[in-house]
C-alpha positions as CSV (number, residue, x, y, z in Angstrom):
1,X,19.2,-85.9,8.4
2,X,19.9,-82.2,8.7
3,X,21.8,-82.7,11.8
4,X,24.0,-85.6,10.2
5,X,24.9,-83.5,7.5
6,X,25.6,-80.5,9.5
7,X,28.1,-82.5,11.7
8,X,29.8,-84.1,8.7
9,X,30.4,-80.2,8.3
10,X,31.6,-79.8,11.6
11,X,34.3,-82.3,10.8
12,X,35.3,-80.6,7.5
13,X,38.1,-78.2,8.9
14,X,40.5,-80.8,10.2
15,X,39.9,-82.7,7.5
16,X,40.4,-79.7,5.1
17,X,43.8,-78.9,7.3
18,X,45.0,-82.6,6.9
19,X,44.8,-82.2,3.3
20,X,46.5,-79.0,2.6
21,X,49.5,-80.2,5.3
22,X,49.7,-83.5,2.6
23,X,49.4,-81.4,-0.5
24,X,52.2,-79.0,1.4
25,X,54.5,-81.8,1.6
26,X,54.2,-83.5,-1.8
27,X,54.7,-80.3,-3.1
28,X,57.8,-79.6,-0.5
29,X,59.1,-83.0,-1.7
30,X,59.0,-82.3,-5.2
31,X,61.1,-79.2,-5.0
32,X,63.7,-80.9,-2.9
33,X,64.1,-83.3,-5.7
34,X,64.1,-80.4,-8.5
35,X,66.5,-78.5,-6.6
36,X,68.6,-81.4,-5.7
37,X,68.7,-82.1,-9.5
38,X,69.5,-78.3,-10.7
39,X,72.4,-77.6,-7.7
40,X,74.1,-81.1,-9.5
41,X,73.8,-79.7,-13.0
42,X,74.0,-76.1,-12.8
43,X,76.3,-73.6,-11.1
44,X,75.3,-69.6,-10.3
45,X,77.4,-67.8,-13.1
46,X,76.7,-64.3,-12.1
47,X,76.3,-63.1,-8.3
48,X,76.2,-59.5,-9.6
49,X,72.7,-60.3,-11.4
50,X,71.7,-63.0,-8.5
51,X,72.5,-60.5,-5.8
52,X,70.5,-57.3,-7.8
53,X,67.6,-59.7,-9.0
54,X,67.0,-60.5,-5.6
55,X,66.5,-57.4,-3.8
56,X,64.2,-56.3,-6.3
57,X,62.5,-59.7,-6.2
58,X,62.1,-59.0,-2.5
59,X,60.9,-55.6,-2.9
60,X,58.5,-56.6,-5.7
61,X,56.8,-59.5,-3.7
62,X,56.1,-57.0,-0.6
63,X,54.5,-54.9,-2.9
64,X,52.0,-57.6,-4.2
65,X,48.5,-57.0,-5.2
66,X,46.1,-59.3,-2.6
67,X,43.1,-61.6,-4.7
68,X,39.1,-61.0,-3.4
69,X,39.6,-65.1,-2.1
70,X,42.7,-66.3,-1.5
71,X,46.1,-65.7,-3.6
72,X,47.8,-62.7,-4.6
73,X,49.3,-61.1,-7.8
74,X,53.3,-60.2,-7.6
75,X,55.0,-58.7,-10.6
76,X,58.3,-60.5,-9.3
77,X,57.8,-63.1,-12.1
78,X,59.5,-60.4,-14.5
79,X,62.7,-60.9,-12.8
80,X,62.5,-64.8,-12.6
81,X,61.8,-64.5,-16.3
82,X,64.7,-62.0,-16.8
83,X,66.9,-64.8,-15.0
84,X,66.0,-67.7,-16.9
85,X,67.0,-65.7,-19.6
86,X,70.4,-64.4,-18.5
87,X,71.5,-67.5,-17.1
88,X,70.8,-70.3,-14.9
89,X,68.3,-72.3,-13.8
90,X,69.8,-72.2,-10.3
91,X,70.1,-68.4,-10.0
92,X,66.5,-68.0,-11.3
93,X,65.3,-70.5,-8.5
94,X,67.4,-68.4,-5.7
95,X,66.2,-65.1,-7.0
96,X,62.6,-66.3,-6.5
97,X,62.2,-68.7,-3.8
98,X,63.8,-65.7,-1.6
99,X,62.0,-63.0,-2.7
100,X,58.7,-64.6,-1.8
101,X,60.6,-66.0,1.7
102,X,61.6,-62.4,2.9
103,X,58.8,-60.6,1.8
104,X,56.8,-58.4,4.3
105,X,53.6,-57.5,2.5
106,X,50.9,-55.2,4.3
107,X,47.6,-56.9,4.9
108,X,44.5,-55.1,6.0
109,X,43.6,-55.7,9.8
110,X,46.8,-57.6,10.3
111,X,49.7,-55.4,9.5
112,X,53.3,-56.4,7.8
113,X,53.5,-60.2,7.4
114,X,56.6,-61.3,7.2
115,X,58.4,-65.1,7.5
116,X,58.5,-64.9,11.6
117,X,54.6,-64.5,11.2
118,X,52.9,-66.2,8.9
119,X,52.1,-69.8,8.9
120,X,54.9,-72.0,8.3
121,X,53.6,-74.2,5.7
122,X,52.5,-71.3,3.7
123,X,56.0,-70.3,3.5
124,X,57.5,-73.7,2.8
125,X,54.2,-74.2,-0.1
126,X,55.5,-70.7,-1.5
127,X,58.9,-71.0,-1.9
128,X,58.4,-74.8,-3.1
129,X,56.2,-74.0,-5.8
130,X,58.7,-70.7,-6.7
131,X,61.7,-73.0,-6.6
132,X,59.6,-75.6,-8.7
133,X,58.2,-73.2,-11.0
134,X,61.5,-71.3,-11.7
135,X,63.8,-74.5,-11.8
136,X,62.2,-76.5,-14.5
137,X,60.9,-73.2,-16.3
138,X,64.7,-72.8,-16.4
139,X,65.9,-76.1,-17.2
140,X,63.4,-76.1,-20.3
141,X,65.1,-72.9,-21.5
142,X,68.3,-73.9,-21.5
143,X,67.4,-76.9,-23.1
144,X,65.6,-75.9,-26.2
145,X,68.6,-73.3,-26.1
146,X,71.2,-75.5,-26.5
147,X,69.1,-78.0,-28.7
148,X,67.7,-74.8,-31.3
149,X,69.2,-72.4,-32.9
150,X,67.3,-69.5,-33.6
151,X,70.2,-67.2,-34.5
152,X,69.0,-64.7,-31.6
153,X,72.5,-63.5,-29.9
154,X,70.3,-62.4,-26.8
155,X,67.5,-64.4,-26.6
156,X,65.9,-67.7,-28.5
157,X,61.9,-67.2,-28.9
158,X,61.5,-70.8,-28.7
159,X,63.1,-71.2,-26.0
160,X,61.5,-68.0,-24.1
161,X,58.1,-69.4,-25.0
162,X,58.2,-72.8,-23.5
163,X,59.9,-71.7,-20.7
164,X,56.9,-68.9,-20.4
165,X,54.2,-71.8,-20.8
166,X,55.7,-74.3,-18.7
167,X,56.0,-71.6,-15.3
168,X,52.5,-70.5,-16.2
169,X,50.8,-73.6,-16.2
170,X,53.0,-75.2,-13.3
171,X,52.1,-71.8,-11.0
172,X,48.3,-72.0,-12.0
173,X,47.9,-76.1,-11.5
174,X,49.5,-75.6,-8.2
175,X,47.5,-72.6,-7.1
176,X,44.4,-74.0,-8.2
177,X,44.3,-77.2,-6.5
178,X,45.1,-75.4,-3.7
179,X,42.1,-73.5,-3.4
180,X,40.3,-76.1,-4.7
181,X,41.2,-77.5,-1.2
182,X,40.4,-74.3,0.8
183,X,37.0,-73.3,-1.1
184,X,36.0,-77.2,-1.7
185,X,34.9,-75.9,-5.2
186,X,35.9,-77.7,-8.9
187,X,39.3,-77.6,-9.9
188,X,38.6,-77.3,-13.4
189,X,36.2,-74.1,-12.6
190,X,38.9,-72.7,-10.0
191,X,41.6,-72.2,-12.6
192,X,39.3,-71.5,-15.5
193,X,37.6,-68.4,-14.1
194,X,40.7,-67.6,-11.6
195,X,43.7,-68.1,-13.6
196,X,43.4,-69.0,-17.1
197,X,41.8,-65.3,-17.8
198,X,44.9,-64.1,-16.1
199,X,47.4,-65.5,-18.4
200,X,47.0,-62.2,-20.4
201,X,48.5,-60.5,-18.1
202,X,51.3,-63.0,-16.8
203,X,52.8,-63.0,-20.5
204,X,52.5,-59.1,-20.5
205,X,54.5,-59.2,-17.2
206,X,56.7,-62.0,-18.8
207,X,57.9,-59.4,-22.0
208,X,58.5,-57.1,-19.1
209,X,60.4,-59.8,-18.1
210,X,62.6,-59.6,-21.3
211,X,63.1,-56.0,-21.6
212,X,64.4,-56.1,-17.8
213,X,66.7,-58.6,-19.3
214,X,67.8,-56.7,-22.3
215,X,68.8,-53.6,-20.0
216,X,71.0,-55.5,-17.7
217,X,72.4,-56.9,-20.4
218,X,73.2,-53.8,-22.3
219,X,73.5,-51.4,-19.4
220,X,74.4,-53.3,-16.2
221,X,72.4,-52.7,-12.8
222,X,71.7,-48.6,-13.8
223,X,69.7,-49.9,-16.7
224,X,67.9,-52.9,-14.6
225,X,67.0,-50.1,-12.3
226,X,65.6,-47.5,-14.8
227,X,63.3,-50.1,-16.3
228,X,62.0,-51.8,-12.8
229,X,60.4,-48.6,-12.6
230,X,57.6,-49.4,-15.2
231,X,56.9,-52.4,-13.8
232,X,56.2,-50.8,-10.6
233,X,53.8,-48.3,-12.0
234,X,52.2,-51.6,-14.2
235,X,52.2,-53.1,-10.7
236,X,50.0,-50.0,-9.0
237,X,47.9,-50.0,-12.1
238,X,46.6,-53.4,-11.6
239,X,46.3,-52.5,-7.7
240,X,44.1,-49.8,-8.4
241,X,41.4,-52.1,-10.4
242,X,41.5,-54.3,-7.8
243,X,40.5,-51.7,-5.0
244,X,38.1,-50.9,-7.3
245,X,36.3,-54.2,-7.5
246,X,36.7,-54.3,-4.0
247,X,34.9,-51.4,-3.2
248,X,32.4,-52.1,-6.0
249,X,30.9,-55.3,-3.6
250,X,31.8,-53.5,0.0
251,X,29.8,-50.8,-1.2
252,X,26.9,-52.7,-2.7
253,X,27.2,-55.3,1.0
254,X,26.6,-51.7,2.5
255,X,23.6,-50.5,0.9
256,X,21.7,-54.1,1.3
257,X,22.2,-53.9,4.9
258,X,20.8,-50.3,5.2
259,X,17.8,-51.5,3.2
260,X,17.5,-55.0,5.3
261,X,17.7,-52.8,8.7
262,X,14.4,-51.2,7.9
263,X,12.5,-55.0,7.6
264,X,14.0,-57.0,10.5
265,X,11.9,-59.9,8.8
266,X,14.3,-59.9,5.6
267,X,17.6,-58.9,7.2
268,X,20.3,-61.5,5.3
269,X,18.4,-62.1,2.5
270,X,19.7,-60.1,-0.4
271,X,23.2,-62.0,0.9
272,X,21.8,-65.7,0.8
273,X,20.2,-64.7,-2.4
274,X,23.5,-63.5,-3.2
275,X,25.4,-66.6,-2.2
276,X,22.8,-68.6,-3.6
277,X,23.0,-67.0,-7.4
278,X,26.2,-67.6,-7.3
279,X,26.4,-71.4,-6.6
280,X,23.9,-71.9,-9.3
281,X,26.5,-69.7,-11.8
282,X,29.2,-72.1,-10.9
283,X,26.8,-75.7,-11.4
284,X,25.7,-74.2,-14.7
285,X,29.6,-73.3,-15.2
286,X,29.3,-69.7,-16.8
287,X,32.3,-67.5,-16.8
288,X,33.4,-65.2,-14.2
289,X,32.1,-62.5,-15.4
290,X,28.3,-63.8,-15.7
291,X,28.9,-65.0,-11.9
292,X,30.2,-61.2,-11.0
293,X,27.0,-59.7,-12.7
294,X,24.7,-62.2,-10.7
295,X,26.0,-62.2,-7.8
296,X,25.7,-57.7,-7.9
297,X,22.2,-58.1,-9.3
298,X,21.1,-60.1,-6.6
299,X,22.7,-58.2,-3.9
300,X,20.2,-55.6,-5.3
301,X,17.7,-57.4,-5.9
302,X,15.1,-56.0,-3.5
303,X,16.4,-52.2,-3.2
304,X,13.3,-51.1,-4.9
305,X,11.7,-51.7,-1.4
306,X,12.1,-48.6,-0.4
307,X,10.0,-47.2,-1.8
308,X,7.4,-49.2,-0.3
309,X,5.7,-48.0,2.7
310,X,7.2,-49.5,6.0
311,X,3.9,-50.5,7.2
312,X,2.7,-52.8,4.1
313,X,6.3,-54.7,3.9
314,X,6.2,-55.1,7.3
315,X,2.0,-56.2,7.7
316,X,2.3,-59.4,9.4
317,X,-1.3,-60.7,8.2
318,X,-2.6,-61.1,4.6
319,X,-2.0,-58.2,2.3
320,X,-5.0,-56.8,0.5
321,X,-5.3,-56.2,-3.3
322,X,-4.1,-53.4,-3.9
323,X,-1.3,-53.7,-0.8
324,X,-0.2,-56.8,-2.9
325,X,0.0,-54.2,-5.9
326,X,2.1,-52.1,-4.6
327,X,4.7,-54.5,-3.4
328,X,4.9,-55.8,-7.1
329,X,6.0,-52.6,-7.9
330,X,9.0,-53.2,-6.2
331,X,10.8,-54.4,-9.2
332,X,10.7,-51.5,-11.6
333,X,11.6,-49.3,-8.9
334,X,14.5,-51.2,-8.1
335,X,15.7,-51.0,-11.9
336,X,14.6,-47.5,-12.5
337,X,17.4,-46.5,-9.3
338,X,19.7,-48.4,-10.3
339,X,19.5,-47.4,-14.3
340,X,20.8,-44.3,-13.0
341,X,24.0,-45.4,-11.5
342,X,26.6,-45.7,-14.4
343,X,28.6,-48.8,-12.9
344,X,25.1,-51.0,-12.1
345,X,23.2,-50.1,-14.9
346,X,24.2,-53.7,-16.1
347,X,22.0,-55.2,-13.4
348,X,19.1,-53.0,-13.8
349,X,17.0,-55.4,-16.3
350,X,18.3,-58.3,-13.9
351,X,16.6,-56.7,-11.1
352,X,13.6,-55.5,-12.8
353,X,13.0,-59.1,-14.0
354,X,13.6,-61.1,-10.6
355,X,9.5,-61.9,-10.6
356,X,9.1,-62.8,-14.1
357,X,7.6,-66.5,-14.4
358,X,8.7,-69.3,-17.2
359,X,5.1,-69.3,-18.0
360,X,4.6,-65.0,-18.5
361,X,2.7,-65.2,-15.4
362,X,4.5,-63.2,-13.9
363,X,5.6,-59.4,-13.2
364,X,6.0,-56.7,-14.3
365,X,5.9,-57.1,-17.9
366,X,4.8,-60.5,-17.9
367,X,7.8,-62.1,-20.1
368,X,8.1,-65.6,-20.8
369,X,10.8,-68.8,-21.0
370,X,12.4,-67.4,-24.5
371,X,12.7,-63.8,-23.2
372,X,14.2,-63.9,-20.0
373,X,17.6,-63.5,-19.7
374,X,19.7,-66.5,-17.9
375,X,21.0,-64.4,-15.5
376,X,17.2,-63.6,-14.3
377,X,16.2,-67.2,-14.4
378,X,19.0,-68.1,-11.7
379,X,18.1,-65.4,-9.6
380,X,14.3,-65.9,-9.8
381,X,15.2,-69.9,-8.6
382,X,17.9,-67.9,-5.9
383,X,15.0,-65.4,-4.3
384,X,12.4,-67.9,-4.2
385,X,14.2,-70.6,-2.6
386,X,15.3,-68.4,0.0
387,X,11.8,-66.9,1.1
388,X,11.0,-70.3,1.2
389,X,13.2,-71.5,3.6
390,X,12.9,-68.9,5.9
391,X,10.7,-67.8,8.8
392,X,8.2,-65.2,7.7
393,X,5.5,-63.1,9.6
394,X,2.8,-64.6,7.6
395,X,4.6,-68.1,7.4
396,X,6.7,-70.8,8.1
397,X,9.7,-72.0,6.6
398,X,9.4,-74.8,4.4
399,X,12.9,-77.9,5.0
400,X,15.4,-78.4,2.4
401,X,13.8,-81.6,0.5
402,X,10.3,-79.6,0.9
403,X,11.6,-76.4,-0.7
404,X,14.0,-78.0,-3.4
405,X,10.7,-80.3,-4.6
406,X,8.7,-77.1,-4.8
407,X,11.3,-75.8,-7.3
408,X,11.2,-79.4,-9.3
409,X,7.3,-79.0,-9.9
410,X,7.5,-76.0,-10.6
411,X,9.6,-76.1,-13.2
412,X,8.2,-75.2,-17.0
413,X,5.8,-72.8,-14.8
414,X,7.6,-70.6,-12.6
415,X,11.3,-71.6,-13.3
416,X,13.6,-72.2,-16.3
417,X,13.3,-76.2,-16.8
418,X,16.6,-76.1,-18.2
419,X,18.1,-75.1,-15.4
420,X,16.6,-76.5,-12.4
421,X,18.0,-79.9,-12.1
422,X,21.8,-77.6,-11.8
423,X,20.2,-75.2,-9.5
424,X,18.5,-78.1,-7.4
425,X,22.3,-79.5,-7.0
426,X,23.8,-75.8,-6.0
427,X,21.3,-75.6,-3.3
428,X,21.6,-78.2,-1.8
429,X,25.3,-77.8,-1.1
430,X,25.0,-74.0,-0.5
431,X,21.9,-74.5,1.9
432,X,24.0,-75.7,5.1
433,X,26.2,-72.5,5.0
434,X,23.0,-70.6,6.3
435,X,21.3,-73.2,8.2
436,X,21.4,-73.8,11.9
């Protein structure tokens, strides 16, 4: 059974490459069409503003901002913007499909990537979706232009707003099914918790959008200039949080491992635990930020271990009372270090809960289903899942069905019953990442 699923794995690659070379091509086939459609009904008015528009666009997409998965941020969407509302739909789709085709960002371990370099359908996916994106985003502005008048000399509100919403949601679907492809997660959770809580910040870059447009418009090139500036600095802003988030997890991946180096018998765990937590988050579908807590809480779950003597967490035989004692203590040492640390103290009741029991059997302070915290409940089904399904000194591994039935009668004792047939589900998928 194991090894039949394990080799339908195997076969998941090519299958996953087949896919995204289709999804490549619809998506290459629908541009064709949209551009076919705007060249016939739309002709480039200004090669001033195309020309400008799209050196910066250039120089803003190799500055873009690199997503934890896949993806990346560019603040190039400004200038599209400012192009769909200085004139045509045509210009606007030039000025972006070739800034993200001549771009030569800097990726870490790689170098500059640039179109001679990087995978040719990601290039053709990029510059369809742009091209897409830009050319009906611009078709609906002029439309609603022509069709309403607002009285606006400069720019029509209406207009500007479904042009906005319909680049927005055309970027997001596309983007979203395609990691729903790469990560084989759910489409609807992929641009919930990826996208949708970045639409903030698209329409933010968007208004930049428009006051790039009114300086061209008033002051020529000098004034597009002056104000591309800002949206640099907005651009090195948003860099800088996500470094930090980066270096939030690389640092806490760090620590685990110089904890799990000391117990040979443990080493990986924190990080299927980890993993784990995390599938469960999605099942149950909480919000990114739940997920990110989890996922850091149990990555630290265990880091009150060190202060348990070597010898006791490493006895390979039976542990006596009051061995077993001071291994429970584990917990509140765990919170207690990482109460201390400003940016974790978030996590600290997480951790200090991970042995808690549904039925206040448990430790340390013995809290039942009402009073532990979701978060705790997922991490408690995470932990215990995994130390069953891995070789101990004083034990074997229990299989998959074995492990994931101990979890269904123990639910309403040990675990949360309202969460176990979800958790049951995430496990099961999650568990062949790890396996053999």
């Amino acid at each position: 059974m194991v090894k039949d699923r394990q080799a339908e794995l195997k076969k998941k690659p090519s299958d996953k490459k087949q896919l995204i070379y289709l999804y490549v091509f619809l998506i290459s086939f629908f541009a064709i069409i949209t551009l076919r459609f705007i060249i016939l009904r739309y002709n480039i008015n200004d090669y001033m503003l195309l020309f400008a528009f799209t050196i910066l666009a250039i120089i803003a997409e190799t500055f873009l901002i690199p997503l934890p998965k896949i993806g990346a941020i560019s603040v190039s969407f400004a200038l599209t913007y400012s192009a769909i509302i200085l004139t045509d739909p045509l210009t606007a789709c030039i000025i972006s499909a070739t800034g993200v085709a001549l771009r030569f960002p800097y990726k870490d371990g790689i170098g500059r990537i640039h179109i001679l370099n990087d995978p040719i359908y990601k290039t053709i996916f990029n510059v369809s979706q742009y091209i897409i994106n830009s050319g009906l985003a611009g078709v609906t502005y002029v439309f609603l232009d022509n069709h309403i008048n607002m009285g606006f000399e400069f720019f029509n509100p209406v207009a500007g707003t479904a042009a906005l919403i319909v680049y927005i949601l055309l970027n997001t679907l596309f983007m979203s099914e395609l990691m729903t492809i790469l990560l084989n997660e759910k489409f609807i959770y992929i641009w919930k918790n990826n996208f949708l809580s970045m639409m903030i910040n698209v329409v933010l870059v968007g208004l930049l959008g428009i006051i790039l447009a009114f300086a061209y418009n008033s002051y020529g090139i000098g004034g597009l200039l002056l104000f591309f500036i800002p949206l640099l600095l907005a651009r090195y802003t948003f860099k800088l949080y996500i470094d930090m988030r980066k270096n939030y997890f690389e640092t806490m991946n760090v620590l685990v491992r110089a904890i799990e180096a000391s117990d040979p018998y443990t080493s990986g765990h924190s990080l299927r635990v980890s993993a784990y937590s995390e599938a469960i988050a999605k099942e149950l579908g909480l919000p990114q930020g739940k997920i990110d807590l989890i996922k850091s809480a149990a990555l630290l779950h265990d880091i009150g271990k060190i202060g348990i003597d070597k010898s006791i967490l490493n006895k390979s035989g039976k542990l006596e009372k009051d061995e077993f004692e001071t291994i429970k203590s584990h917990p509140e040492i765990g919170a207690t270090i990482i109460a201390d640390l400003s940016y974790l103290s978030n996590i600290s009741d997480i951790i200090r809960h991970h042995h808690e029991r549904n039925d206040g059997k448990g430790y340390p302070d013995g809290l039942s289903h009402n009073s532990i915290p979701l978060e705790t409940s997922i991490l408690t089904i995470a932990d215990s899942f995994d130390a069953m399904t891995t070789n101990r000194p004083y034990k074997h591994s229990l299989s998959l069905d074995d492990a994931l039935n101990e979890i269904k009668v123990n639910a309403g004792t040990q675990f949360n019953p309202d969460i176990v047939d979800e958790a049951i589900t995430a496990l099961r998928k999650t568990y062949y990442n790890f396996s053999e």
